[in-house]
C-alpha positions as CSV (number, residue, x, y, z in Angstrom):
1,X,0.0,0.0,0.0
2,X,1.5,3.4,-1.1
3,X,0.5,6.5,0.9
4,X,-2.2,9.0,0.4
5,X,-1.6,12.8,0.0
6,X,-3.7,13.2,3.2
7,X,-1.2,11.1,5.3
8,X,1.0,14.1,4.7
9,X,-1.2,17.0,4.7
10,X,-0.9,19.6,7.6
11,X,-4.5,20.7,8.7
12,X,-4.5,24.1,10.1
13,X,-5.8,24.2,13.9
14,X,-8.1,27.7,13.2
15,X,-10.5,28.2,10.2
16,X,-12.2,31.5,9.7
17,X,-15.6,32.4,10.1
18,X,-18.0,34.8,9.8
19,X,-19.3,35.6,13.4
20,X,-22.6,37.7,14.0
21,X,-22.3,39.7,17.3
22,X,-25.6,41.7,18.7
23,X,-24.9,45.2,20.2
24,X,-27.3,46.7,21.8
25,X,-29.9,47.6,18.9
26,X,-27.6,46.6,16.0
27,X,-25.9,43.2,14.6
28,X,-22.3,43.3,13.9
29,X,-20.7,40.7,11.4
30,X,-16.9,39.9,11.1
31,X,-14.7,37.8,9.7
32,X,-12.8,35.6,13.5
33,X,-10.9,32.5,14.1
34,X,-12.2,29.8,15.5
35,X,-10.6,26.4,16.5
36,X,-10.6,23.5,13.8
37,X,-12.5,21.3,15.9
38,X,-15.7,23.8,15.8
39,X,-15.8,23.7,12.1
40,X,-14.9,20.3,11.0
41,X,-17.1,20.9,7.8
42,X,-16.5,23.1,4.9
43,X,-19.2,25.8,5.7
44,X,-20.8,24.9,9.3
45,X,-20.0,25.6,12.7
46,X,-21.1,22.3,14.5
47,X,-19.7,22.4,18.0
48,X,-19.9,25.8,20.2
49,X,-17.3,27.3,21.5
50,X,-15.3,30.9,21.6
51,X,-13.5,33.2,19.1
52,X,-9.6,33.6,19.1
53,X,-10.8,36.8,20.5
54,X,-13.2,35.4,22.9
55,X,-16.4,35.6,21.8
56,X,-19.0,32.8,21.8
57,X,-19.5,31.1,18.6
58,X,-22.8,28.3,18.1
59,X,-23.9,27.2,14.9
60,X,-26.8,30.1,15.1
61,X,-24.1,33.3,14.9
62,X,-21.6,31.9,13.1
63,X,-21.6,30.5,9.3
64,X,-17.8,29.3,7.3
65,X,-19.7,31.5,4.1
66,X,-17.0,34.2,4.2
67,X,-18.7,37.1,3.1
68,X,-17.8,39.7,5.4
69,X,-14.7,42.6,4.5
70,X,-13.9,43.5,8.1
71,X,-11.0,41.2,10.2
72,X,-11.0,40.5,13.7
73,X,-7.8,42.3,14.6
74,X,-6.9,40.4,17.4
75,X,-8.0,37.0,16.3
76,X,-5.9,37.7,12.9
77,X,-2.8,39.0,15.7
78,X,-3.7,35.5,17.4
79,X,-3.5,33.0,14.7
80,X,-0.3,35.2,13.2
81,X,1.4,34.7,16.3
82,X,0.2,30.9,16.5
83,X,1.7,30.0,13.1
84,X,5.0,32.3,13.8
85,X,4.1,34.9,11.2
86,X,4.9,38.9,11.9
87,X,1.4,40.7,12.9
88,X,0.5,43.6,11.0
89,X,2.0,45.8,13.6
90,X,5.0,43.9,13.5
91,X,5.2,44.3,9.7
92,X,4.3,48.3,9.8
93,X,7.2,48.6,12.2
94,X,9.5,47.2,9.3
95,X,11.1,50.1,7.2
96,X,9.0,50.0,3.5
97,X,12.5,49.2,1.9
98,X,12.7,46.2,3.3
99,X,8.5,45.2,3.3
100,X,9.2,45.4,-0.4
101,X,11.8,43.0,-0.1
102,X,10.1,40.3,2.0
103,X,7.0,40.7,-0.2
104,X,8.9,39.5,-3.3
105,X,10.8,36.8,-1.6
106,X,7.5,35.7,-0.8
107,X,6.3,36.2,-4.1
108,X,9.1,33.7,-5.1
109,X,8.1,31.2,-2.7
């Protein structure tokens, strides 16, 4: 028996989704990360559980249909740090010079 492409594939432990919150009179919808094991299926949220950020997430507020613009800054800040990335305050301390340089070595990648 050979192996499969999944024996080797490296499933991220947070998936995005977009998270209804209620304020007061209005509903607020943005784009959070949640853990893997809450959204074991391509567009539902089946288990409840909490936001990178901390907010409660149930299958009722929360849909993997990305159609919101707006990032959670601290859940993108979260999962950045997680998976040993530079967050975006990191980056804008980086002279532009250089930016440039890591976006085309990136690119390259």
């Amino acid at each position: 028996m050979g192996a499969h492409y999944s024996d080797f594939a490296v499933i991220p432990p947070f998936c995005w989704a977009d998270v209804q919150v209620e304020h007061s009179a209005k509903t607020d919808s943005a784009r959070h990360a949640v853990k893997r094991e809450l959204c074991p299926e391509d567009s539902y949220i089946v288990h409840a559980g909490a936001t990178l950020c901390g907010i409660a997430v149930t299958s009722v507020n929360a849909t993997r249909h990305l159609q919101t613009c707006p990032t959670c800054e601290e859940c993108d800040d979260a999962w950045r740090k997680h998976v040993k990335q530079k967050t975006f305050k990191e980056l804008k301390q980086i002279p532009a010079q250089e930016r440039r340089k890591l976006r085309l070595l990136a690119d390259a990648a």
